[in-house]
C-alpha positions as YAML, in Angstrom:
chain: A
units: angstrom
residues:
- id: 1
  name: UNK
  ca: [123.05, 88.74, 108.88]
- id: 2
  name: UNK
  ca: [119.93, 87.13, 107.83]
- id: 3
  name: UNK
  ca: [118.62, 83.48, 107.47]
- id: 4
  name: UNK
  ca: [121.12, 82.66, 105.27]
- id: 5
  name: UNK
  ca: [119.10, 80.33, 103.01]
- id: 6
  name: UNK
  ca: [120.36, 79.99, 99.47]
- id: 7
  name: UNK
  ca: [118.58, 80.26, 96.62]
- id: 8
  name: UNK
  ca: [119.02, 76.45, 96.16]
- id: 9
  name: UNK
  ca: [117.67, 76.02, 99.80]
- id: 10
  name: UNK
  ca: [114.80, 78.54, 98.04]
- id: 11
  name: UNK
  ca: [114.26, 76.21, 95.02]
- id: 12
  name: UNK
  ca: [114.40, 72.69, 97.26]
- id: 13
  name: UNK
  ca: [111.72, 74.06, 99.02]
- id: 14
  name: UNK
  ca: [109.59, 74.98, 96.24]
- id: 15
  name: UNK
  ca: [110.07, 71.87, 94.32]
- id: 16
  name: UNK
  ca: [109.39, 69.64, 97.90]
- id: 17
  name: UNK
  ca: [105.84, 71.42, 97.34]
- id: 18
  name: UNK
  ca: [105.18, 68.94, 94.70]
- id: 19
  name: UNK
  ca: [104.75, 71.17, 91.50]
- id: 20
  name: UNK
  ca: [102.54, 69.42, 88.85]
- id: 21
  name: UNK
  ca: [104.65, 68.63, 86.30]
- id: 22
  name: UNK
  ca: [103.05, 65.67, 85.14]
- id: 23
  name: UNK
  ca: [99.97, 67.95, 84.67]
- id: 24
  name: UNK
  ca: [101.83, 70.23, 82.26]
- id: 25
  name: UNK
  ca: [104.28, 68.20, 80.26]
- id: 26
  name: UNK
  ca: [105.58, 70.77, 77.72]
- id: 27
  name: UNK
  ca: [107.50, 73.59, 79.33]
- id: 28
  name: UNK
  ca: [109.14, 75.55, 76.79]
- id: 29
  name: UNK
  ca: [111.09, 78.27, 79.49]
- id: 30
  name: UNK
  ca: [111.15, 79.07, 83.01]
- id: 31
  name: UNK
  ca: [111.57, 82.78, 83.97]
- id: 32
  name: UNK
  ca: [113.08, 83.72, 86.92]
- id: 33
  name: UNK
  ca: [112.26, 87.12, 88.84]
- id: 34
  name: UNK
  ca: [114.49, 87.77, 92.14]
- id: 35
  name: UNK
  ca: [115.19, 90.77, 94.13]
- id: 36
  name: UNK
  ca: [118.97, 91.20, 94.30]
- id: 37
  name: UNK
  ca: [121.33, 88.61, 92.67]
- id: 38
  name: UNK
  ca: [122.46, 86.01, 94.63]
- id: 39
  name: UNK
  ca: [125.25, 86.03, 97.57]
- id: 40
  name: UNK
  ca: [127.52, 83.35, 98.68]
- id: 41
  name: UNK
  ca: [125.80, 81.01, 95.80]
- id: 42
  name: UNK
  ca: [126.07, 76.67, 96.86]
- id: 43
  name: UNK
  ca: [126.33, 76.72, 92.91]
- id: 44
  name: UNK
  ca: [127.12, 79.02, 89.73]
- id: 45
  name: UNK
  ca: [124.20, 78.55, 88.30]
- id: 46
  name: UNK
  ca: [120.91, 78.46, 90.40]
- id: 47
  name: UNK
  ca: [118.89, 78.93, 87.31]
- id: 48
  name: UNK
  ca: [120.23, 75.23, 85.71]
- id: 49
  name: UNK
  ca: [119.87, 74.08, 89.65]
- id: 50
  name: UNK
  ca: [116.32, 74.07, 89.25]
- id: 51
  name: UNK
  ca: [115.85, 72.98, 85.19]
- id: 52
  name: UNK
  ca: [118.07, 69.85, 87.45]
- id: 53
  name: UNK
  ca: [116.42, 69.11, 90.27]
- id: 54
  name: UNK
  ca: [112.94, 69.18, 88.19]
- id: 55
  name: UNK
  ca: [114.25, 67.02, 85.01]
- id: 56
  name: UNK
  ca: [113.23, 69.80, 82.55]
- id: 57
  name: UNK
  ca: [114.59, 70.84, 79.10]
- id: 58
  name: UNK
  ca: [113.86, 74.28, 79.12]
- id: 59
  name: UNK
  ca: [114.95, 77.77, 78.23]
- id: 60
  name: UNK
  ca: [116.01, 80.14, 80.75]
- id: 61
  name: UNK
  ca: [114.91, 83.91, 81.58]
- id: 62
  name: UNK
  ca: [116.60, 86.21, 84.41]
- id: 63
  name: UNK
  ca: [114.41, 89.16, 85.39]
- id: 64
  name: UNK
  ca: [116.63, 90.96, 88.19]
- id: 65
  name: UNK
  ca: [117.82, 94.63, 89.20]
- id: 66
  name: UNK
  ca: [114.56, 96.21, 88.91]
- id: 67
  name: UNK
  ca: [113.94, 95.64, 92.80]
- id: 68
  name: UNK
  ca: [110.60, 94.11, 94.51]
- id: 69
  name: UNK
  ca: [108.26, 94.38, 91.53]
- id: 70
  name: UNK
  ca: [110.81, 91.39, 89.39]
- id: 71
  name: UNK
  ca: [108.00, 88.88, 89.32]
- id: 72
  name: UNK
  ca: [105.22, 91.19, 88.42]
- id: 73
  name: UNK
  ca: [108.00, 92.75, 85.85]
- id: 74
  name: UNK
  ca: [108.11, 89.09, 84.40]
- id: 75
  name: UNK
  ca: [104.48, 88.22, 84.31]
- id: 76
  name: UNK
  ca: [104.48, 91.53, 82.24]
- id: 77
  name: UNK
  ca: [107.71, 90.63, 79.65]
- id: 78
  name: UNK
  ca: [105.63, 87.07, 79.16]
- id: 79
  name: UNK
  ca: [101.92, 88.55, 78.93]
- id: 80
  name: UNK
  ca: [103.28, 90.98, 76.27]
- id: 81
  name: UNK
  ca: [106.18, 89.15, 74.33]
- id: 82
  name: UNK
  ca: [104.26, 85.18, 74.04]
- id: 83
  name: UNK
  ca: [102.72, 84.80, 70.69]
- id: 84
  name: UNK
  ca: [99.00, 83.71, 71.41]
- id: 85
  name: UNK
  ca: [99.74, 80.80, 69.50]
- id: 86
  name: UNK
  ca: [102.25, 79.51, 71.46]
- id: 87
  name: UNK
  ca: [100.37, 77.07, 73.82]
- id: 88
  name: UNK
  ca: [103.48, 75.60, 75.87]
- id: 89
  name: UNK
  ca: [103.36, 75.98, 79.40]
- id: 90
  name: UNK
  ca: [106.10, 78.51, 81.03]
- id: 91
  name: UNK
  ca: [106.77, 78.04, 84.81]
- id: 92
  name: UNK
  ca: [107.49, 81.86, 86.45]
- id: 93
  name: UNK
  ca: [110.27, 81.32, 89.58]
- id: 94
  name: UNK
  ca: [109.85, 83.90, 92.13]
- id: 95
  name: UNK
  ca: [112.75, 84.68, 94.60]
- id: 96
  name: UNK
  ca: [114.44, 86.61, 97.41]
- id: 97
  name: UNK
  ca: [116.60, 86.10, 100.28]
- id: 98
  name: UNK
  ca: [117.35, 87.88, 103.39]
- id: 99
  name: UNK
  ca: [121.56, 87.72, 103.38]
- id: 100
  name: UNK
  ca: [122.26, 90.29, 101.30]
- id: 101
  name: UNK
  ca: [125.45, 92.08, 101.21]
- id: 102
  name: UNK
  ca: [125.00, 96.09, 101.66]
- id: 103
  name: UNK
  ca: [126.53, 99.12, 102.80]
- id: 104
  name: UNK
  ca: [124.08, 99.70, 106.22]
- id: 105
  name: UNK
  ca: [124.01, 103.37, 106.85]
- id: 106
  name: UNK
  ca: [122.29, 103.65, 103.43]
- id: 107
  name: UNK
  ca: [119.39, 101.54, 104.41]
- id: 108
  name: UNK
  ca: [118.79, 100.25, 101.76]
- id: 109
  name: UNK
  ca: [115.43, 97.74, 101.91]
- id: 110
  name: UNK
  ca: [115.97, 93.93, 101.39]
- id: 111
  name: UNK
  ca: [113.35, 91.23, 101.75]
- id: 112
  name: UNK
  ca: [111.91, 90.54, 105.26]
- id: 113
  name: UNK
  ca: [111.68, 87.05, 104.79]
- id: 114
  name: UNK
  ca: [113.36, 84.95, 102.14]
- id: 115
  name: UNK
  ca: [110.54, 83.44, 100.05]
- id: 116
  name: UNK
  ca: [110.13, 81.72, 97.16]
- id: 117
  name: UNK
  ca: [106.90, 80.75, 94.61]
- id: 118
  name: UNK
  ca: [106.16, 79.05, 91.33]
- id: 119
  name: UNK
  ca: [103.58, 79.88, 88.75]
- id: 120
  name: UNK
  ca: [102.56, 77.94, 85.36]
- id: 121
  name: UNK
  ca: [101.42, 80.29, 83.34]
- id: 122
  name: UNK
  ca: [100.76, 79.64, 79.58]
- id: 123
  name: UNK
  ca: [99.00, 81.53, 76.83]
- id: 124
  name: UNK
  ca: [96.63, 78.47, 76.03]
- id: 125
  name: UNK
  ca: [93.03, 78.00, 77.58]
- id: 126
  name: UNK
  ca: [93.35, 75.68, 81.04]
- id: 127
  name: UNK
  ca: [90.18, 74.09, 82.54]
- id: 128
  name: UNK
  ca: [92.39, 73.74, 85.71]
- id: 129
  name: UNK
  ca: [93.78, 77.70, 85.57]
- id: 130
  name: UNK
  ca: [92.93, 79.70, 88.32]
- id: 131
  name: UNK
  ca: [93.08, 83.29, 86.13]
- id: 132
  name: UNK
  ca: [93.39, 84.79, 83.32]
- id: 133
  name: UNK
  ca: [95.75, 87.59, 82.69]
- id: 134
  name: UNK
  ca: [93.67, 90.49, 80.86]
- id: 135
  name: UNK
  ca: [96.51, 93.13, 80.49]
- id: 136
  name: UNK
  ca: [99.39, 93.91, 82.00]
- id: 137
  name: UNK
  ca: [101.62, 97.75, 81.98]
- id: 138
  name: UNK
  ca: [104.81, 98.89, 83.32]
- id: 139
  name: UNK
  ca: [105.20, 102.66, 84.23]
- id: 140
  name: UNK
  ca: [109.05, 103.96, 84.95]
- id: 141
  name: UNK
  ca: [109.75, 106.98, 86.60]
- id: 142
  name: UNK
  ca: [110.45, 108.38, 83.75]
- id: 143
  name: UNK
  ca: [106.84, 107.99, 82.63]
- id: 144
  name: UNK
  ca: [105.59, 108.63, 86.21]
- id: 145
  name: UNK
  ca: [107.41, 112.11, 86.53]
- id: 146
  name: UNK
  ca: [106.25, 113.32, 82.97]
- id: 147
  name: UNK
  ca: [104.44, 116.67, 83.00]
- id: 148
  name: UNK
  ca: [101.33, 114.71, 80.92]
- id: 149
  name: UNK
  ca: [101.09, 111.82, 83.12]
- id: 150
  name: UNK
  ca: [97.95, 111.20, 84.69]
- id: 151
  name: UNK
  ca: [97.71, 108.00, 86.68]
- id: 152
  name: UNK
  ca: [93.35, 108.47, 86.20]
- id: 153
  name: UNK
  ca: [93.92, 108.32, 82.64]
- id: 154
  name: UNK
  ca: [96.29, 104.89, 82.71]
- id: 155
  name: UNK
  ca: [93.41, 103.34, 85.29]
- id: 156
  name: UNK
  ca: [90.75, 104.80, 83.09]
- id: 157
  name: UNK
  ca: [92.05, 103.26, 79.56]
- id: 158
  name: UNK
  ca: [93.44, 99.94, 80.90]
- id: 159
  name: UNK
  ca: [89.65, 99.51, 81.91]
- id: 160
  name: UNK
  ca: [87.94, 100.66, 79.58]
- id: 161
  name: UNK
  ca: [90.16, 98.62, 77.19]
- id: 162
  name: UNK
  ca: [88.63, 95.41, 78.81]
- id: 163
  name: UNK
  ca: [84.63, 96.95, 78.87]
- id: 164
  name: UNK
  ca: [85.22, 97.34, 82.58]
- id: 165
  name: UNK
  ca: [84.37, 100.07, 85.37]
- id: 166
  name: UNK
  ca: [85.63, 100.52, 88.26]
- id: 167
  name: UNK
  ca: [82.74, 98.85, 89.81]
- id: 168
  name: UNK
  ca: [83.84, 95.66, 88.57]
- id: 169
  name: UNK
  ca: [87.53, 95.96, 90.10]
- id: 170
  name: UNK
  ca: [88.91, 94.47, 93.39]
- id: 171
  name: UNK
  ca: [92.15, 97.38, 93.78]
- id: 172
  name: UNK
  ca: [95.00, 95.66, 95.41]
- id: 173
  name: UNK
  ca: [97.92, 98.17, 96.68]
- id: 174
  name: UNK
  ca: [99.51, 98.81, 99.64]
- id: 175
  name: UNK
  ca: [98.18, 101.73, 101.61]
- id: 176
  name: UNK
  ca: [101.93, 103.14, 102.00]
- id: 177
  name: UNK
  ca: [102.73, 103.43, 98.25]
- id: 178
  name: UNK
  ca: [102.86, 106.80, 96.17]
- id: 179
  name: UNK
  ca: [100.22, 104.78, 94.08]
- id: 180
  name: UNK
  ca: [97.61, 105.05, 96.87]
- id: 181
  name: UNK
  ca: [98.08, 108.81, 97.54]
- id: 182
  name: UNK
  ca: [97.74, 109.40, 94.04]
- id: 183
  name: UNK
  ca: [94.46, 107.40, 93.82]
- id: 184
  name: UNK
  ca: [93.45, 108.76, 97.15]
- id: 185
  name: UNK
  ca: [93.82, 112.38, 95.49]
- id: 186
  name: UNK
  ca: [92.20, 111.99, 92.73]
- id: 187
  name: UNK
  ca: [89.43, 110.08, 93.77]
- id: 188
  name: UNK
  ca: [88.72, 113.32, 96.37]
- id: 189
  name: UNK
  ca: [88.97, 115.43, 93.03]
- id: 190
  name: UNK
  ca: [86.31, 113.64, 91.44]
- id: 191
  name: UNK
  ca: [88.48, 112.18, 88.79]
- id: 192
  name: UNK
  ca: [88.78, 108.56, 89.65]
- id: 193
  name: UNK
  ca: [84.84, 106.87, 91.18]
- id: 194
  name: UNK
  ca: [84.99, 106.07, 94.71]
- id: 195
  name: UNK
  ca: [84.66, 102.29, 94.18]
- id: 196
  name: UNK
  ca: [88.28, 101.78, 93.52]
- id: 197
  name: UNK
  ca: [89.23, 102.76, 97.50]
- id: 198
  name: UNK
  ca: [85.67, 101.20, 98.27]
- id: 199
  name: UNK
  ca: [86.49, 97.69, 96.86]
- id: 200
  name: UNK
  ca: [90.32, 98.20, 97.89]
- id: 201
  name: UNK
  ca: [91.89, 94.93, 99.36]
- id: 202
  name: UNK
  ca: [95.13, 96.20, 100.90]
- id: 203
  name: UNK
  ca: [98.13, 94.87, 101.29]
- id: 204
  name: UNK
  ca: [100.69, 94.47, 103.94]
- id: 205
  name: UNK
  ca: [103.29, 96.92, 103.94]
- id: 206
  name: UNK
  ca: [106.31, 94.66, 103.48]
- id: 207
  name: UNK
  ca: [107.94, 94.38, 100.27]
- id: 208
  name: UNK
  ca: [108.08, 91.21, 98.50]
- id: 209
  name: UNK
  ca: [108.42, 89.59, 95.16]
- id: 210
  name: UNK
  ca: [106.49, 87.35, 95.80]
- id: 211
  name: UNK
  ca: [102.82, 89.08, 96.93]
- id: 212
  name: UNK
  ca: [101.55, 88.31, 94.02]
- id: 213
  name: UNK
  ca: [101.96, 84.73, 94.38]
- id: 214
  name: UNK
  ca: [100.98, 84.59, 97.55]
- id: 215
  name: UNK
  ca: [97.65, 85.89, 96.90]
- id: 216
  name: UNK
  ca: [96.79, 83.37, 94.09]
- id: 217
  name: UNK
  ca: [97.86, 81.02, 96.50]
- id: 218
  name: UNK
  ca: [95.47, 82.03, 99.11]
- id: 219
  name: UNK
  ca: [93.16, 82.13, 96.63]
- id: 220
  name: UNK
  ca: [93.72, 78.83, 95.48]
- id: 221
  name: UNK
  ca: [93.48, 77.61, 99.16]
- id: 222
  name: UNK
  ca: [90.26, 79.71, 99.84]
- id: 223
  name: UNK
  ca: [88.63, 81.75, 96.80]
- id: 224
  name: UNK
  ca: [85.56, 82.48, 98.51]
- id: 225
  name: UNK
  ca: [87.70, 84.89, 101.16]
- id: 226
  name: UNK
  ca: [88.43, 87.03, 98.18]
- id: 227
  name: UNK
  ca: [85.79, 89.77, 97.13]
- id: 228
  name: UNK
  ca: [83.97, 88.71, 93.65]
- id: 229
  name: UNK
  ca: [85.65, 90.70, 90.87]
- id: 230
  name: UNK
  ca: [88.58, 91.46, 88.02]
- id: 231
  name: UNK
  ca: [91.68, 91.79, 89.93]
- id: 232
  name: UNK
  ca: [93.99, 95.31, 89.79]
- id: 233
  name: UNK
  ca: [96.92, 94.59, 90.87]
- id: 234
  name: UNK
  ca: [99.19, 97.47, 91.37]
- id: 235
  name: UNK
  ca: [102.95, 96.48, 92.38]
- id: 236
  name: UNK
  ca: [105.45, 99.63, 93.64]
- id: 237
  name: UNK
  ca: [109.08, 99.00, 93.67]
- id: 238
  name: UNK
  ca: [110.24, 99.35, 97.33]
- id: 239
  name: UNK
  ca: [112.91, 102.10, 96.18]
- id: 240
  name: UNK
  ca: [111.52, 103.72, 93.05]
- id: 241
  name: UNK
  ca: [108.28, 104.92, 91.80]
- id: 242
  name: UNK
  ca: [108.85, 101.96, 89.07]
- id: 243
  name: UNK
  ca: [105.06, 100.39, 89.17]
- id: 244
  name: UNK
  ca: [103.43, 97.32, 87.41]
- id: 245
  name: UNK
  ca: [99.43, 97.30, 86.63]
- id: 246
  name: UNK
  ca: [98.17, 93.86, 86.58]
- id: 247
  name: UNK
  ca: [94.41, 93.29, 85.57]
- id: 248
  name: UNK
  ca: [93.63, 89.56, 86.37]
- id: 249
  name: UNK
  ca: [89.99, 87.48, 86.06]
- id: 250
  name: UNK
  ca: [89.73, 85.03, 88.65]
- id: 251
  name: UNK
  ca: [87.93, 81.74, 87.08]
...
């Protein structure tokens, strides 16, 4: 079942996009963030595939097993593990297919399309980057299901951490996560403003690694579509309450 693309297939069409390499000469690693490991590979190593194809010497970084949310779950591991000083470029792989081996009375959710992205990200100042990556938090279940957690409070510090309000915040989430009911809540208690759900860009309710990516794209192809503000980015796992909190500044 499925399209049965490979995530070589994935990567040759990635690379055929013309990535700027030339542009950004000194990649130190390339992280890649996929969905489910790979079935019925056209090689071991998909990972080396791509360092390959691309003529890189680079070091290598698997984010897997913790479901849709891997490339947000990277962006996180990089924003909060790179030493400011490091100014090499890191390239961020995104990935997921739709042929995935599973046991179908569980339903268990896969991709609905196999996808795949590239981001450069770096910690260095870029005349040509399109954002800047203000913070970045992971929240488990086990966090999420804590008699003291408040998801107002998390919202509340990450923003105030940056001298923002809500005000200043374009809220991206997907209107069918356990996210928005929470925000929904307790912006009718009075304990989150009303300009989070009023500036609210929502998202499609299919799972993806790659959302992210595809909104930078689009914004890339057409930033004045996009509402004027920071970016909060809120990424639910399709089977888990396992959430990522992005704050991004377009430039």
């Amino acid at each position: 079942m499925g399209d049965q693309y490979s995530y070589t297939n994935i990567i040759d069409n990635v690379l055929d996009k013309g990535l700027p390499f030339e542009q950004f000469p000194d990649v130190s690693d390339v992280t890649f963030s996929y969905w489910t490991p790979e079935w019925d590979p056209d090689y071991s190593a998909f990972a080396t595939y791509f360092l390959w194809k691309s003529n890189l010497d680079a070091e290598i970084l698997d984010v897997c097993d913790v479901g849709s949310i891997a490339t947000t779950t990277a962006l996180h591991i990089l924003f909060n593990t790179d030493e400011k000083s490091d100014l090499r470029k890191k390239i961020l792989v995104g990935m997921e297919q739709t042929s995935v081996p599973r046991f179908l009375p569980d339903n268990n959710l896969i991709p609905n399309h196999s996808s795949g992205s590239a981001l450069f990200v770096s910690q260095a100042d870029n005349t040509s980057a399109l954002f800047k990556v203000l913070d970045s938090q992971y929240l488990n279940e086990n966090t999420i299901y804590s008699e003291t957690f408040a998801l107002s409070n998390i919202i509340t510090n990450l923003l105030a951490n940056h001298q923002l309000s809500t005000s200043d915040c374009v809220l991206f989430l997907q209107r069918n996560s356990a996210a928005f009911k929470q925000i929904d809540y307790l912006t009718d208690r009075g304990e989150l403003s009303k300009d989070l759900l009023d500036n609210a860009y929502y998202l499609t309710n299919d799972y993806s690694v790659n959302t992210l990516p595809k909104l930078i794209s689009e914004y890339q192809n057409n930033p004045e579509s996009f509402r004027h503000g920071i970016w909060l980015f809120v990424d639910e796992d399709a089977e888990s309450l396992n959430t990522t909190l992005t704050l991004l500044r377009p430039l």
